[in-house]
C-alpha positions, -999 to 999 in steps of 0.1 A, spaced: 0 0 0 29 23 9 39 27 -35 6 44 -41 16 66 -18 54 72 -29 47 70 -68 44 106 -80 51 134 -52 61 158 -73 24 163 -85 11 187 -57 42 208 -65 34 211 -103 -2 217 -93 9 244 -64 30 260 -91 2 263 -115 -20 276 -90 2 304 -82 8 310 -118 -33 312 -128 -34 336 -92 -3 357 -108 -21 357 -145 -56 372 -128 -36 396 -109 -20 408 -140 -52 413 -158 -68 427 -127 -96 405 -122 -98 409 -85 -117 443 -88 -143 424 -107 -149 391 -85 -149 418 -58 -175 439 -76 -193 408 -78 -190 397 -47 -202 429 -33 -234 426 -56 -243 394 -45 -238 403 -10 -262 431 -10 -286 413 -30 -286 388 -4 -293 412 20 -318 431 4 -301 465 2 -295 467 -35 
């Protein structure tokens, strides 16, 4: 059972890298000010303000 575990541990490192490259590629193209715009539309939606 113990060479399932041991085959391929390099994988969450490729996939960590990738995740901080797509986080580094939305932060280039700025796309936090519109998840937050979103975010703050659903919120007050939610809430009954907007």
């Amino acid at each position: 059972m113990k060479a399932a575990h041991n085959t391929q541990p390099y994988i969450k490192y490729i996939i960590f890298v990738l995740a901080l490259a797509f986080i580094g590629i939305g932060l280039m193209r700025e796309e936090q000010f519109v998840v937050l715009k979103k975010a703050v539309n659903i919120c007050l939606e939610c809430i009954g303000i907007g």
